[in-house]
C-alpha positions as CSV (number, residue, x, y, z in Angstrom):
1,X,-7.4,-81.2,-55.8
2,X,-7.4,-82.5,-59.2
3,X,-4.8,-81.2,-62.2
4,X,-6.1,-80.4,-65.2
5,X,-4.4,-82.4,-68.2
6,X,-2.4,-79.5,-69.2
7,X,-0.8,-79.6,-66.3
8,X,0.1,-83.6,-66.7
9,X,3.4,-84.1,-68.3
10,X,5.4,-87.3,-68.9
11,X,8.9,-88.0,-67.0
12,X,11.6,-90.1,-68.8
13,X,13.9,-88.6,-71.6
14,X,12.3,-87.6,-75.4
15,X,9.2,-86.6,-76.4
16,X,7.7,-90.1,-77.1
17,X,8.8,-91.8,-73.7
18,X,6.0,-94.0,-73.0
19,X,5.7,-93.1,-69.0
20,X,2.5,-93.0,-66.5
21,X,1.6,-89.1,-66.4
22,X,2.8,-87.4,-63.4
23,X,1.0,-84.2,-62.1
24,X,3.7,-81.4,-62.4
25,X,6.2,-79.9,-59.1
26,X,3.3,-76.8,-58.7
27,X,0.4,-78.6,-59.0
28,X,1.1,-81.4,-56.5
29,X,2.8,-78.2,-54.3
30,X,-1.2,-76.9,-54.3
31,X,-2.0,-80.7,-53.4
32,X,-0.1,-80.8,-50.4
33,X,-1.2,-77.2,-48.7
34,X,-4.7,-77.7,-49.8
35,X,-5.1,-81.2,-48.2
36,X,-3.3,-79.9,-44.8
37,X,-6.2,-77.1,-44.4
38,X,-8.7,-79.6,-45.0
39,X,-6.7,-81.6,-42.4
40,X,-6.5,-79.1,-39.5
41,X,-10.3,-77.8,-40.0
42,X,-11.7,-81.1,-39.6
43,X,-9.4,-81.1,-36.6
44,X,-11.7,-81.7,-33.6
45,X,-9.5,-80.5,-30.4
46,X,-10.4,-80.1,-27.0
47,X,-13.0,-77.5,-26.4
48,X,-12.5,-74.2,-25.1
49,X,-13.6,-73.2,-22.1
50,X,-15.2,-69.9,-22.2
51,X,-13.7,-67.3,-19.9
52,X,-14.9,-67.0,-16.3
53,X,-14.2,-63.9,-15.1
54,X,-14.3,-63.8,-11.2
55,X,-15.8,-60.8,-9.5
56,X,-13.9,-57.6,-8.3
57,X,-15.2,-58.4,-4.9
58,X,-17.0,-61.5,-4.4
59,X,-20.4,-61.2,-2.4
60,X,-19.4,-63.2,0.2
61,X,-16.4,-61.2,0.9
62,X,-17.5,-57.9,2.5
63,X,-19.2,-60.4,5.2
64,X,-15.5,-61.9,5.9
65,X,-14.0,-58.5,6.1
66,X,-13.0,-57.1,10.0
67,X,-12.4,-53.8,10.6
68,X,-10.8,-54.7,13.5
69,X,-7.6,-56.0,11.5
70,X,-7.0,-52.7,9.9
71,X,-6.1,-51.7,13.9
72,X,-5.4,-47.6,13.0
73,X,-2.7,-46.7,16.1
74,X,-5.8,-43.7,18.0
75,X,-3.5,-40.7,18.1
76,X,-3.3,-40.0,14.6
77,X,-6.6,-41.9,14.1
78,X,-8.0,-39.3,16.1
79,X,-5.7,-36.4,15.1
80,X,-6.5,-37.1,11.1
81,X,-10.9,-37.2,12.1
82,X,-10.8,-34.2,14.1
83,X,-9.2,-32.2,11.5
84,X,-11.5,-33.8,8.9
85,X,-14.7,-32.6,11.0
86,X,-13.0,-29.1,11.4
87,X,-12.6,-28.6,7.8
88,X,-16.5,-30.0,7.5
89,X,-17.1,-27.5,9.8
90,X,-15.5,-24.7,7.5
91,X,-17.3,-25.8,4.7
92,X,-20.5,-25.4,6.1
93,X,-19.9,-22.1,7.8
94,X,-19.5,-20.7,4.1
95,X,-22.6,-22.3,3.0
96,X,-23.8,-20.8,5.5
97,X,-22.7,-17.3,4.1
98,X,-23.4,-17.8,1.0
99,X,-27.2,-19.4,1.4
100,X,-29.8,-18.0,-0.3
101,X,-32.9,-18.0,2.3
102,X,-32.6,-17.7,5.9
103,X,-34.3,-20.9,6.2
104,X,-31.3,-22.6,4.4
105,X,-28.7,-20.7,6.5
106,X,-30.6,-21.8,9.4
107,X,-30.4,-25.4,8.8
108,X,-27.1,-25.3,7.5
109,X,-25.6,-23.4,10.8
110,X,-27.0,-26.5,12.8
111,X,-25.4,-28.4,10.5
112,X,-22.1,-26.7,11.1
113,X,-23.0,-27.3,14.9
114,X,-22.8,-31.2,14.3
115,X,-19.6,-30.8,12.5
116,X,-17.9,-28.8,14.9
117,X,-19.0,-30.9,17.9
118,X,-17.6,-33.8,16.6
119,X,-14.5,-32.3,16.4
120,X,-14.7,-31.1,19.6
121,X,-15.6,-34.5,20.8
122,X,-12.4,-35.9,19.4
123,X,-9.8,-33.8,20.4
124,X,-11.1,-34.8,23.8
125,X,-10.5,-37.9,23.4
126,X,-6.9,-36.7,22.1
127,X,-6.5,-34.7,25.5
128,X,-7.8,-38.3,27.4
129,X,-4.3,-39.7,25.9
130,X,-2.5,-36.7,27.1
131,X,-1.4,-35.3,24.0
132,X,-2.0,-31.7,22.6
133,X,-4.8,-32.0,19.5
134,X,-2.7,-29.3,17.9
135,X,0.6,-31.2,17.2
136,X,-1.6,-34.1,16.3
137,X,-3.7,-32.4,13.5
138,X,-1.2,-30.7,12.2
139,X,0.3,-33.3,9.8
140,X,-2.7,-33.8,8.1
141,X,-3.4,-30.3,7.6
142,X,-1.9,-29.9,4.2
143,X,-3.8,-32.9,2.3
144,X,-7.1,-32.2,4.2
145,X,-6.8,-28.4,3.0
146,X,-5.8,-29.5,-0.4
147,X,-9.2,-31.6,0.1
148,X,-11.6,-29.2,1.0
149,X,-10.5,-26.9,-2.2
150,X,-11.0,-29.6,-4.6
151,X,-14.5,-30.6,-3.0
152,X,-15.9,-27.1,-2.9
153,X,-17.7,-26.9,-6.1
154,X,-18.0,-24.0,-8.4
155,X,-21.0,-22.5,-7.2
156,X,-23.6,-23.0,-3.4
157,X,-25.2,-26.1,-5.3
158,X,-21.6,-27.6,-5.9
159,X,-20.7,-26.6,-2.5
160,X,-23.9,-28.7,-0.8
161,X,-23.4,-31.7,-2.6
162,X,-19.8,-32.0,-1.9
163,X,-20.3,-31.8,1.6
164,X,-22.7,-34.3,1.8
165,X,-21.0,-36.4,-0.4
166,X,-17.6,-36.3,1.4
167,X,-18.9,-36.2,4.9
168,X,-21.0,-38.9,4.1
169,X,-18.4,-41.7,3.1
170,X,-15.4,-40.1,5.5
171,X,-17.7,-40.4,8.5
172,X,-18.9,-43.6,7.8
173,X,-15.2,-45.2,7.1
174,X,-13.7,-43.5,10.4
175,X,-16.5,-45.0,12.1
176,X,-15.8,-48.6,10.6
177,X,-12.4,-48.3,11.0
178,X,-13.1,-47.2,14.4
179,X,-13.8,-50.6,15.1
180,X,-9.9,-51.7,15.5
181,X,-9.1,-49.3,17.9
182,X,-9.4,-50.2,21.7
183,X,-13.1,-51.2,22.7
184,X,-14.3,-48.4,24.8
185,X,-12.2,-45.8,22.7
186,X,-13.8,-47.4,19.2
187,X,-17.3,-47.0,20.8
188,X,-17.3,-43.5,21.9
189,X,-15.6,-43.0,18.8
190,X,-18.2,-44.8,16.6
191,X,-20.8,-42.8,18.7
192,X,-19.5,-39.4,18.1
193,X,-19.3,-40.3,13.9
194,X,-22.3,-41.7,13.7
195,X,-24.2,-38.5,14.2
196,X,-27.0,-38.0,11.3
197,X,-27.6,-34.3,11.8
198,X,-25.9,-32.9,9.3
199,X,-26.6,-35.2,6.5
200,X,-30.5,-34.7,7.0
201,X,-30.3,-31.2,6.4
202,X,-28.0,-31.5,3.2
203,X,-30.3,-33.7,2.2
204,X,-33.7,-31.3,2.6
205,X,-31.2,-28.2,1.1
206,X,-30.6,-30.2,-1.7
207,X,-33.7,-31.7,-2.7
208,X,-35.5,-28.3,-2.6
209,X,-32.9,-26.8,-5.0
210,X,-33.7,-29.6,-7.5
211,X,-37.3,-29.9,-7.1
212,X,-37.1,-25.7,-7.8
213,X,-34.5,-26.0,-10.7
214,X,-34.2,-29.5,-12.1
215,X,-31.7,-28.8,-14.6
216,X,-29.2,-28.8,-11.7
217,X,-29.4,-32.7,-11.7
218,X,-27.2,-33.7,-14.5
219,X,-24.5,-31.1,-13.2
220,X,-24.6,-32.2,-10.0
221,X,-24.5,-36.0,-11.1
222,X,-21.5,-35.5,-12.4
223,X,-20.3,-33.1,-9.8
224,X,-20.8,-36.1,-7.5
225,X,-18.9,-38.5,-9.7
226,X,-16.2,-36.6,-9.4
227,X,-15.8,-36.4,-5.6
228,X,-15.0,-40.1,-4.9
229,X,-11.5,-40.7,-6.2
230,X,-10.3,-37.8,-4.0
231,X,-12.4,-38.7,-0.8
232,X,-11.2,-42.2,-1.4
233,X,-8.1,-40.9,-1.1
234,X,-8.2,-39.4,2.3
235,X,-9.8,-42.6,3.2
236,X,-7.1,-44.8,1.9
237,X,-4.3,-42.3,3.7
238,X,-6.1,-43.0,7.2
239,X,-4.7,-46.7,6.7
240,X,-0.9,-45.1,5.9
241,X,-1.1,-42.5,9.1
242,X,-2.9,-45.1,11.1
243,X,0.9,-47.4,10.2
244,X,-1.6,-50.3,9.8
245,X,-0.2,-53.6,9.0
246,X,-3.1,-54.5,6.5
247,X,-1.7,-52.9,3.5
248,X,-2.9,-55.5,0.9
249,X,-5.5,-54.2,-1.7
250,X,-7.7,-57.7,-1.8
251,X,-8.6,-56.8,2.0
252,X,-8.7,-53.1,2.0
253,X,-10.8,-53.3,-1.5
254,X,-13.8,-54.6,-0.1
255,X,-13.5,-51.5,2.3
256,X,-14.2,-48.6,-0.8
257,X,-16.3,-51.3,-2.4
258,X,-18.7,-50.9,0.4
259,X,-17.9,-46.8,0.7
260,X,-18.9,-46.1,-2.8
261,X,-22.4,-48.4,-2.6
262,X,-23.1,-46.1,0.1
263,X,-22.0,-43.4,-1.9
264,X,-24.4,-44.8,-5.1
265,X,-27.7,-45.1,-2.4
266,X,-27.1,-41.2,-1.2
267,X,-26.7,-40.1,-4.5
268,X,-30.1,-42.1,-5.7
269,X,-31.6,-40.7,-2.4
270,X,-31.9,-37.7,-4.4
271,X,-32.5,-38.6,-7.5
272,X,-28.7,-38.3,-9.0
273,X,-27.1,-41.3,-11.2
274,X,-23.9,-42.0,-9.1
């Protein structure tokens, strides 16, 4: 920065001291600050990295991840799936009711079939341990009841989708987490989950009401959206009655991660953003 000469003024005493000109106290002030911005912005540091951000759940981690560790104790394993299946059960019995061709309430009373035979199937594997199903299923009543209100739906549509939706992820976890329990136990288990039955027709009932009224599809989208928190849930509550060790989220994250990509490829099944 240069000072102008009106801002030059001589130092020593009288008007006609013969001294150099010296640049006056606010002027060299300017001086100083100006030449220490110049200084720091041709400052060349050390380069910033730019940040990494690592992924919620690496690829490479669901391949890592064994059911087995979660180890759910099988009396209230069992006890919280059979009451899961009876509520599916109920569900279905009033889409039944409430379908609007015989055809549909056809389908949908064999799918009420599958849901009460797997409960059936695991309350006798409750009585194989000796203990009354009952007293076992009763705990879990309350939150599973609270469940199967919120999961209904506002209208038959609603009611469809939430079953499929539901059944589809809590059958699917109980059957992976079925892999801790004792071998032949987790494999009769697994076998009795893993029926398919149900889901196909849901599937058929569903598509036919969108193919007839297309409009449904951005209500049921978002109908569908709104079903995973709760069913994750119930999921997440299997680990607390089960009195697993594994309570860490990094392991049991890669668990829902897995749940809700199943959940994304049923709802693209049928033509619903997830």
């Amino acid at each position: 920065m240069r000072c102008a000469p009106s801002q030059l003024q001589a130092h020593g005493r009288g008007s006609n001291a013969h001294m150099p000109l010296q640049p006056n106290r606010d002027c060299l002030r300017a001086s100083v600050r100006l030449s220490a911005v110049v200084f720091w912005t041709n400052r060349r540091g050390p380069r910033a990295d730019a940040p990494r951000f690592r992924p919620r759940v690496p690829p490479t981690d669901f391949a890592k991840v064994d059911f087995a560790e979660l180890v759910p104790e099988p009396v209230p394993f069992l006890g919280q799936a059979a009451y899961i299946q009876l509520e599916f059960f109920e569900s279905l019995a009033r889409a039944v009711a409430s379908a609007p061709t015989l055809p549909s309430k056809e389908g949908l009373s064999a799918a009420a079939g599958v849901a009460l035979r797997k409960h059936h199937a695991l309350i006798a594997e409750l009585r194989r341990l000796d203990v009354e199903p009952n007293d076992v299923m009763a705990p879990f009543a309350p939150a599973t009841d609270r469940f199967r209100q919120v999961s209904a739906g506002g209208d038959w549509y609603e009611l469809l989708l939430g079953i499929h939706v539901t059944a589809g992820m809590l059958d699917s976890y109980f059957s992976r987490l079925a892999e801790g329990l004792p071998a032949e136990l987790g494999a009769r288990v697994r076998a009795i989950l893993d029926e398919e039955g149900a889901a196909v027709v849901l599937e058929s009932e569903l598509r036919s009401a969108l193919d007839a009224d297309p409009e449904l599809a951005d209500r049921l989208a978002l109908w569908g959206r709104s079903l995973v928190g709760d069913t994750l849930l119930i999921a997440r509550s299997a680990l607390r009655a089960s009195e697993s060790p594994v309570r860490d989220g990094e392991q049991v994250e890669p668990v829902f991660t897995d749940l809700i990509a199943d959940h994304t490829r049923r709802m693209d099944a049928l033509g619903l953003t997830a």
